[in-house]
MARDRENPA-680382 format. One line per 10 residues: number of its first residue (from 1); their letters; for each residue x, y, z of N, C-alpha, C. Coordinates in steps of 0.1 Angstrom, whole numbers. Layout:
<recs>
NUM	A	X Y Z X Y Z X Y Z | ...
</recs>
This chain:
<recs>
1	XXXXXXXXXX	306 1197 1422 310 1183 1418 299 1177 1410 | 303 1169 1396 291 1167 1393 286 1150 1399 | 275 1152 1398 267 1135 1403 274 1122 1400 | 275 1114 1399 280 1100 1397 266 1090 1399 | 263 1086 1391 252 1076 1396 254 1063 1401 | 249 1059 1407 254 1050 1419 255 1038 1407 | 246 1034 1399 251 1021 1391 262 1022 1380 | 265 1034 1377 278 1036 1368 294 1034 1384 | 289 1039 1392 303 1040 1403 305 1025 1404 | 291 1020 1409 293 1002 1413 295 993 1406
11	XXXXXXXXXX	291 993 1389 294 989 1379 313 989 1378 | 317 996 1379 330 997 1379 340 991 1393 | 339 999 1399 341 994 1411 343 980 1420 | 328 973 1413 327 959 1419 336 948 1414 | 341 956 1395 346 946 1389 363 948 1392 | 364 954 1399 383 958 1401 381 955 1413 | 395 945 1418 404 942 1424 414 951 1437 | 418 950 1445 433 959 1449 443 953 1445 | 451 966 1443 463 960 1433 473 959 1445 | 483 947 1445 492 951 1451 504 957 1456
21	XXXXXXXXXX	510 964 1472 512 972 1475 526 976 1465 | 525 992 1464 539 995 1451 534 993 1440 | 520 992 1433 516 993 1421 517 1006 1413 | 520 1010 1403 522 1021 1397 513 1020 1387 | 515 1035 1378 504 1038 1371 500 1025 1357 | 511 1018 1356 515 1011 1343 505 1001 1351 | 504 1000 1362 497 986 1368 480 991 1371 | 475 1003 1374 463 1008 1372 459 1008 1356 | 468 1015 1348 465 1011 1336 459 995 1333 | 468 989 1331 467 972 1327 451 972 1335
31	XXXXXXXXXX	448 975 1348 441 965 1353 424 974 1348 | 424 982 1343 414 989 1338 414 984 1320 | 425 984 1315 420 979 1304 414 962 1303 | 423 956 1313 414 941 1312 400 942 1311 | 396 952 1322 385 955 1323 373 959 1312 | 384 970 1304 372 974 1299 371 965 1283 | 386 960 1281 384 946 1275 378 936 1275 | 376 934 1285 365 920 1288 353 920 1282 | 344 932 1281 330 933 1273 321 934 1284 | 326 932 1296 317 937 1307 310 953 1310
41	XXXXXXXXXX	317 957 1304 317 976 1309 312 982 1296 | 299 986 1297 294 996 1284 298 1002 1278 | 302 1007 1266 307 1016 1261 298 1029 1267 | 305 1041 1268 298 1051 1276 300 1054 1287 | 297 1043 1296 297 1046 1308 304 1058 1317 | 300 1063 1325 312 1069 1337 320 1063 1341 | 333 1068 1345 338 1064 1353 339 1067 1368 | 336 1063 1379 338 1068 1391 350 1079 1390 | 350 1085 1403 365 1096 1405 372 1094 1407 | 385 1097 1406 395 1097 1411 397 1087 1423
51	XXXXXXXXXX	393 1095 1432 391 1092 1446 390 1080 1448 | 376 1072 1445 372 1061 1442 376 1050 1436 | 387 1053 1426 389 1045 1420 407 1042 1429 | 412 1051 1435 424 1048 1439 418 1040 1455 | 411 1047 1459 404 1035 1471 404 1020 1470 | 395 1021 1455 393 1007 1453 406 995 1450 | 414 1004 1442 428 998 1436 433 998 1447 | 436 1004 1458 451 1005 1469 460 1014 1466 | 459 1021 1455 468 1031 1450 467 1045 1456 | 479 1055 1453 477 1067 1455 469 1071 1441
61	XXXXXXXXXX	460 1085 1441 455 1093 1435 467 1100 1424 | 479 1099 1425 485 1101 1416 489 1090 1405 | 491 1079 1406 489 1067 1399 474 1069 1393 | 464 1072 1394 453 1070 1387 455 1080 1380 | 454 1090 1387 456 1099 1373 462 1104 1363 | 475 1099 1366 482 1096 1355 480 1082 1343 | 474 1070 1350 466 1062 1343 459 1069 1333 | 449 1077 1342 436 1081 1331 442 1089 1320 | 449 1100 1324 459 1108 1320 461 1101 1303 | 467 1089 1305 476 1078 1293 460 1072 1289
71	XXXXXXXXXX	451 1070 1292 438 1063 1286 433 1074 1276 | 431 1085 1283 425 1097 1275 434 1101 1261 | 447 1102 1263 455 1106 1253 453 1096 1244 | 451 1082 1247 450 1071 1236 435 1067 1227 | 424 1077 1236 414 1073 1231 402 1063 1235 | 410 1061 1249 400 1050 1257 388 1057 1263 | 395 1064 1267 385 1072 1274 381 1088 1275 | 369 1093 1278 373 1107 1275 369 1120 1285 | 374 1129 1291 368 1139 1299 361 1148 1293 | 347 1149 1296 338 1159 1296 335 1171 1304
81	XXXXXXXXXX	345 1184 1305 342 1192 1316 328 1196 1321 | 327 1192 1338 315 1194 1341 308 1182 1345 | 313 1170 1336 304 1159 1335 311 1148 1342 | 323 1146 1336 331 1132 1342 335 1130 1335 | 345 1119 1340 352 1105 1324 347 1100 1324 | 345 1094 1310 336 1084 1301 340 1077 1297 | 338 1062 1292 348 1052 1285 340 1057 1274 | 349 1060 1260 345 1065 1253 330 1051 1243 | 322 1063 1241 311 1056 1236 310 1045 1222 | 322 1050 1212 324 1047 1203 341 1045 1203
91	XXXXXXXXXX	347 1029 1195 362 1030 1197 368 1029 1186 | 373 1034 1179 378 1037 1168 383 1026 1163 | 383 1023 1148 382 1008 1141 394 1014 1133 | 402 1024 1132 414 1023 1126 422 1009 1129 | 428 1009 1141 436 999 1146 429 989 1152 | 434 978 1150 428 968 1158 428 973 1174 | 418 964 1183 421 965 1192 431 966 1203 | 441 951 1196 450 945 1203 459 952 1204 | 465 963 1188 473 971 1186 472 981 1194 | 463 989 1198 458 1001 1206 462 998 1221
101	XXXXXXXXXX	455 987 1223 458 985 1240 469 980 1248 | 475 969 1236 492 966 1240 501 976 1243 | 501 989 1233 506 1002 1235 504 1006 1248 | 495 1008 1253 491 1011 1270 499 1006 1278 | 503 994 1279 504 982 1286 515 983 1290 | 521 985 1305 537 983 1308 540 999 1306 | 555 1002 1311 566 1017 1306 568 1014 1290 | 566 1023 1282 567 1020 1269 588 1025 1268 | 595 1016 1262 607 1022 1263 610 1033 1257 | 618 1045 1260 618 1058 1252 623 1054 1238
111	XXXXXXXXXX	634 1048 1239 640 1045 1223 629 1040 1217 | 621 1027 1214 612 1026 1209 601 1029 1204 | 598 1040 1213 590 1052 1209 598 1060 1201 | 608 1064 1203 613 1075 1192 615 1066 1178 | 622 1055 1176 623 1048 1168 608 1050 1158 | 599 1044 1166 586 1042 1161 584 1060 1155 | 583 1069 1160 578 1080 1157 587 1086 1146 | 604 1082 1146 611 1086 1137 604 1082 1121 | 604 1065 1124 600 1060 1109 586 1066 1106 | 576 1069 1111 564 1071 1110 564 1084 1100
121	XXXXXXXXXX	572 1095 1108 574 1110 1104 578 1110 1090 | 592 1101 1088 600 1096 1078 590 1095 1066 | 583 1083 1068 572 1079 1057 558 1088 1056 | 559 1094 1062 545 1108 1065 558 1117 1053 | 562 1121 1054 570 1135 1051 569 1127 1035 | 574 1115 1032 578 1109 1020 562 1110 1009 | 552 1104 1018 539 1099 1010 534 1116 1009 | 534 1124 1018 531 1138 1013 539 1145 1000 | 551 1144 999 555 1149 989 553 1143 979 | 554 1126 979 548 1122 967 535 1124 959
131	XXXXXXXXXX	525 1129 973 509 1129 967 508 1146 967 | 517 1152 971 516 1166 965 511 1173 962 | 499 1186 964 496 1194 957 495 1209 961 | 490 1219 952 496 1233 960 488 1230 975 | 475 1226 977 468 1227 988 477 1220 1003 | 487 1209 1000 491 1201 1010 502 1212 1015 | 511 1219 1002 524 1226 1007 514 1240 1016 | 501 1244 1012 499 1259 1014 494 1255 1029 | 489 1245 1028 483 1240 1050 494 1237 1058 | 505 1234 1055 516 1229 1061 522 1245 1061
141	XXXXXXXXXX	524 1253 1055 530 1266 1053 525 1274 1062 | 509 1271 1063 502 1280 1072 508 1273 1090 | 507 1263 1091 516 1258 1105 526 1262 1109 | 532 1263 1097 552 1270 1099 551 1281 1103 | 542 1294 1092 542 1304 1103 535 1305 1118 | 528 1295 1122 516 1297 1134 531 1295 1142 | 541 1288 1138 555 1281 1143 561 1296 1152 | 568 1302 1134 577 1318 1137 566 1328 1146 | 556 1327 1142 549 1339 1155 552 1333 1170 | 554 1323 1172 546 1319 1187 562 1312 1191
151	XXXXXXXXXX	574 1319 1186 588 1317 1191 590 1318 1203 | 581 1332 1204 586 1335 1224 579 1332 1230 | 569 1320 1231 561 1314 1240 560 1300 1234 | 573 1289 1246 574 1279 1240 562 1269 1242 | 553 1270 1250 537 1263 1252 532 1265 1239 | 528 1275 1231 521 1277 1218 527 1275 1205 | 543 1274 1210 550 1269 1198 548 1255 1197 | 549 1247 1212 550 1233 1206 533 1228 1200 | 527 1233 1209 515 1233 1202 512 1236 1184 | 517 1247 1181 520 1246 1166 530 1238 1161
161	XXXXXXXXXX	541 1236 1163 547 1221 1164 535 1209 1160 | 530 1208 1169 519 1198 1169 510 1194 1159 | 508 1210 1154 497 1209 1145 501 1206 1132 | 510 1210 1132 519 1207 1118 522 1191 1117 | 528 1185 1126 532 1174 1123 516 1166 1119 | 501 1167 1127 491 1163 1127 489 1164 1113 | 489 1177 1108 483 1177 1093 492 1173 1081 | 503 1171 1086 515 1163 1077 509 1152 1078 | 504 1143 1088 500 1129 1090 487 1131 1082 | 476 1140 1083 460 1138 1074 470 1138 1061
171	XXXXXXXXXX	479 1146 1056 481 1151 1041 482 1133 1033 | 492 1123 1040 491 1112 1034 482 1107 1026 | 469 1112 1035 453 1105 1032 456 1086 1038 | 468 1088 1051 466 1071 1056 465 1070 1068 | 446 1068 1073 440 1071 1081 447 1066 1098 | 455 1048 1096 462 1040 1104 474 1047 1107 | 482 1058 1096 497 1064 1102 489 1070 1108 | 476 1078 1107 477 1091 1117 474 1090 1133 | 466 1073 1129 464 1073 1139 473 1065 1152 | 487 1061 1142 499 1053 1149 507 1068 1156
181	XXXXXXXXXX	505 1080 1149 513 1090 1150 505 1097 1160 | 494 1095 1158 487 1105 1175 491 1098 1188 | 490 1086 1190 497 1077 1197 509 1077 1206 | 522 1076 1195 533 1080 1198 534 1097 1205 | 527 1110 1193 529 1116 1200 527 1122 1215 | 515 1115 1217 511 1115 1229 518 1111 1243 | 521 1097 1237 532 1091 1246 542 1100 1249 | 549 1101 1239 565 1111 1239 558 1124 1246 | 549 1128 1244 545 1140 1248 549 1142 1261 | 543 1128 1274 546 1130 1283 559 1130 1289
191	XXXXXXXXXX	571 1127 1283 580 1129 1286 590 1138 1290 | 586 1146 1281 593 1158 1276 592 1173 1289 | 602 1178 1283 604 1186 1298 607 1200 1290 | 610 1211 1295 611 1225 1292 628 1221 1290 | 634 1229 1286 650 1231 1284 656 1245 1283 | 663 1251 1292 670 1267 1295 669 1272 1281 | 674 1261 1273 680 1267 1256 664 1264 1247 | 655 1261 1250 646 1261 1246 644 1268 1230 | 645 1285 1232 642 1293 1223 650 1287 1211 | 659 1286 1214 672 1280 1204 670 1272 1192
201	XXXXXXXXXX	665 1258 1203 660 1247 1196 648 1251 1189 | 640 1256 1194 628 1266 1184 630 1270 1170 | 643 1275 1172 650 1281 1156 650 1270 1149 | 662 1260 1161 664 1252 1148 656 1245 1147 | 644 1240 1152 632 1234 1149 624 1239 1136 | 623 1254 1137 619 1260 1128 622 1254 1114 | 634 1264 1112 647 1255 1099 642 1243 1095 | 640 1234 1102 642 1218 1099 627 1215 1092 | 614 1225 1100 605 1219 1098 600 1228 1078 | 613 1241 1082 607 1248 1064 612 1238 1055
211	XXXXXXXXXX	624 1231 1056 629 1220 1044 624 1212 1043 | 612 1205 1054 604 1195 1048 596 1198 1038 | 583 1216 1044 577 1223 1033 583 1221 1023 | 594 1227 1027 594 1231 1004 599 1219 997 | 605 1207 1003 607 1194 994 591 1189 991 | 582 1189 1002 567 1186 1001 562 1196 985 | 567 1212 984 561 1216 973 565 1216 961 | 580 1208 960 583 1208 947 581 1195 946 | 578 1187 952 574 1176 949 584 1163 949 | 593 1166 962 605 1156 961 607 1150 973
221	XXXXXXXXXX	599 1135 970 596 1126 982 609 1124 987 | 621 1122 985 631 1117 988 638 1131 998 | 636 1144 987 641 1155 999 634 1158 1013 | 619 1153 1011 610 1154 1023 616 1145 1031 | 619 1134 1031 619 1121 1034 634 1128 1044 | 642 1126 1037 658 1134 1043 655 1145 1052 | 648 1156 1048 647 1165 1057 645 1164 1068 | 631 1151 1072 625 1146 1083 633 1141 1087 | 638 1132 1082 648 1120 1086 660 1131 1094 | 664 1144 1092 673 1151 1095 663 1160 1110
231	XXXXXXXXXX	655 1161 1109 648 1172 1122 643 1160 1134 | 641 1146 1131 639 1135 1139 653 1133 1147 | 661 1132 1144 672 1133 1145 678 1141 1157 | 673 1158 1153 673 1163 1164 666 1167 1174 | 653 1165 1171 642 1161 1182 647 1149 1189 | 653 1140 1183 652 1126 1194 667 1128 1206 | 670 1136 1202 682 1141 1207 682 1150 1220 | 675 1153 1212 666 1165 1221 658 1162 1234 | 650 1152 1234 642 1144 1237 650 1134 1249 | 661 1123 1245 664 1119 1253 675 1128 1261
241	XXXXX	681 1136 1257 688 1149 1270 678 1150 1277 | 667 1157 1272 659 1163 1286 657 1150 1295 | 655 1139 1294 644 1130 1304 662 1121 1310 | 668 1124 1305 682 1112 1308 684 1118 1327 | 687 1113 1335 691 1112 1349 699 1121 1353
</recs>
């Protein structure tokens, strides 16, 4: 286990509250970013463990870590194997503050996440084809296959999935979509569940994501734009089957 130093544990600690009984992760969330909003809490610092911090709150250990869970994905904070979590030392000046942390804040609604990540994709797929060149279509091509090899293992597919859509977002050169689009994907990330027909959707995933390529290499913002607008479509589809009741 590694150390915690007693003025990083106390520093934290002294400044949180117990949350009241039935508080959930969305309520551990909130009450740590007040916190680390406020300007009281160093940039750097440790964070106590787990443990500790669900003590302090009133919470179960699974509400925290799923907190941290949603902190880390967004950038607040970061795990160091070995070492601990950290409130990250430096906070990224893409987005405003307000923008970044409001996101956290509360159950984000699924529609409005997909909404949000539809148009995002939409206008990513559009400004790539418009700014165009062989280098953008040949990195995006190199994803698609990392896509077709890794069909029968859907963990490394969506992860290439992943990677693809990431460097679709640098290809823009617009530093705020990528960083609106790491965001969302993150979020949506946790929702998402395995599906029997999985392989399937793979295919047609596949398909969806080569017609964005090649409108990206001939250079036809409006076919990229459609294409996207067509594979969002079935991802979001996709997306709310799995998590629906």
């Amino acid at each position: 286990m590694p150390a915690y130093p007693r003025s990083d544990v106390h520093l934290i600690c002294d400044a949180l509250v117990p949350l009241p009984a039935g508080s959930t992760a969305s309520h551990v969330t909130s009450s740590l970013l007040e916190l680390f909003a406020s300007g009281s809490i160093p940039l750097g610092v440790r964070l106590p463990p787990e443990r500790k911090l669900a003590e302090v709150l009133h919470v179960g250990r699974s509400a925290v870590r799923e907190s941290l869970a949603t902190l880390e994905t967004l950038g607040v904070i970061e795990a160091r194997p070995g070492a601990g979590t950290f409130l990250r030392a430096t906070r990224t000046a893409v987005l405003p503050e307000s923008v970044r942390w409001s996101m956290l804040i509360g159950e984000r609604d699924l529609d409005e996440l997909v909404e949000l990540r539809t148009a995002l994709e939409i206008h990513a797929a559009w400004l790539a084809a418009e700014r165009s060149d062989a280098g953008i279509a040949e990195r995006l091509a190199e994803h698609l296959e990392r896509m077709r090899a890794r069909l029968d293992d859907l963990d490394a597919f969506i992860d290439a999935d992943r990677g693809f859509h990431r460097e679709l977002a640098q290809c823009t050169g617009n530093t705020t979509l990528q960083d609106l689009l790491e965001i969302t994907h993150g979020l949506l990330r946790q929702r998402a569940v395995t599906r029997p027909d999985a392989r399937h959707h793979a295919d047609v995933a596949l398909v969806e994501h080569a017609a964005v390529v090649d409108a990206i290499r001939t250079g036809e913002p409006r076919a990229a734009s459609d294409a996207m607008r067509a594979h969002m479509r079935t991802s979001a589809a996709l997306l709310r089957d799995s998590v629906a009741p």
